[in-house]
N, C-alpha and C positions, 0 to 999 in steps of 0.2 A: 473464541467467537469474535466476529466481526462486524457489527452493522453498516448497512447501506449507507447513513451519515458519517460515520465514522472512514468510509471509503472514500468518499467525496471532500470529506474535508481535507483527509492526509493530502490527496492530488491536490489540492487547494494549496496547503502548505510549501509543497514541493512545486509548486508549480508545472505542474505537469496536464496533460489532458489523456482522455483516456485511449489512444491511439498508443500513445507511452508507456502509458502505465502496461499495456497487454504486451507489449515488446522486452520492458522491465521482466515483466514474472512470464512469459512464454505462454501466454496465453489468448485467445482470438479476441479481437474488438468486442463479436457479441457477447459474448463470456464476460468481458468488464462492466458493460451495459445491463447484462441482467441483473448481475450483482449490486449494483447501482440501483436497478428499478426493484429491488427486493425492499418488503414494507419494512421489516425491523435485521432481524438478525440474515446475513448471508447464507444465501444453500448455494453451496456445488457438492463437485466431488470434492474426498480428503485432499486427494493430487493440486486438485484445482488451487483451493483455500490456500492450499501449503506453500504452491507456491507465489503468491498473491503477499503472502505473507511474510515471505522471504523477500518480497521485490520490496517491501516499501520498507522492512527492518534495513537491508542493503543502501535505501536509498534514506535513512536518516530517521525513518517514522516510529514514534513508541507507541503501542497501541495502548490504553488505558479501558480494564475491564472490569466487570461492573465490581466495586466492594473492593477493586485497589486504592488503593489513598491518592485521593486527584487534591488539588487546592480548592477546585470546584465543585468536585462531587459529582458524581456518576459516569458513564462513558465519555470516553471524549480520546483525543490524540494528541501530541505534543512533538514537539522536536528531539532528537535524544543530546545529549552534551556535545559539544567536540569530541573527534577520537582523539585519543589520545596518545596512536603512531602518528598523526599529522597528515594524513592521510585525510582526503575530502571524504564525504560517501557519495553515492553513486546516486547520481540526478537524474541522468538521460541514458536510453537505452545505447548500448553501441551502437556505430554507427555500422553497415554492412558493407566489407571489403567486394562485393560484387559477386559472381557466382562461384561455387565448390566444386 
């Protein structure tokens, strides 16, 4: 599970806005927005979440859920380490080579 702060703040982190972020996980603008205006915990669909979730793991994000050991205690998000192939993660969407 994912709350609406915990979305806001990853984009924060990574520096992203949510035009990005819905290009990240393949998902529409309003689709990042609702999830944003959701009061606590995130609803979509599985697909949706999943892949939401995939976009900000790929782009560095650790999600922190409720009753994992934070330094601070309770939800929250964090940075994940360096990889360690040397490898950056992934910040901004591709960019699109034009039409297919």
């Amino acid at each position: 599970m994912i709350t609406a702060g915990q979305l806001r703040a990853a984009r924060a982190l990574i520096a992203i806005d949510q035009r990005e972020l819905a290009a990240l996980a393949g998902l529409a603008v309003p689709t990042i927005q609702r999830m944003e205006a959701s009061e606590d915990v995130i609803r979509g669909t599985v697909d949706s979440l999943m892949k939401l979730i995939a976009a900000l793991d790929a782009a560095g994000i650790e999600l922190i859920g409720e009753g994992v050991v934070s330094h601070g205690g309770g939800r929250g998000v964090r940075l994940k380490p360096p990889r360690t192939d040397g490898k950056p993660y992934r910040r901004k969407a591709p960019r699109s080579t034009g039409p297919r």
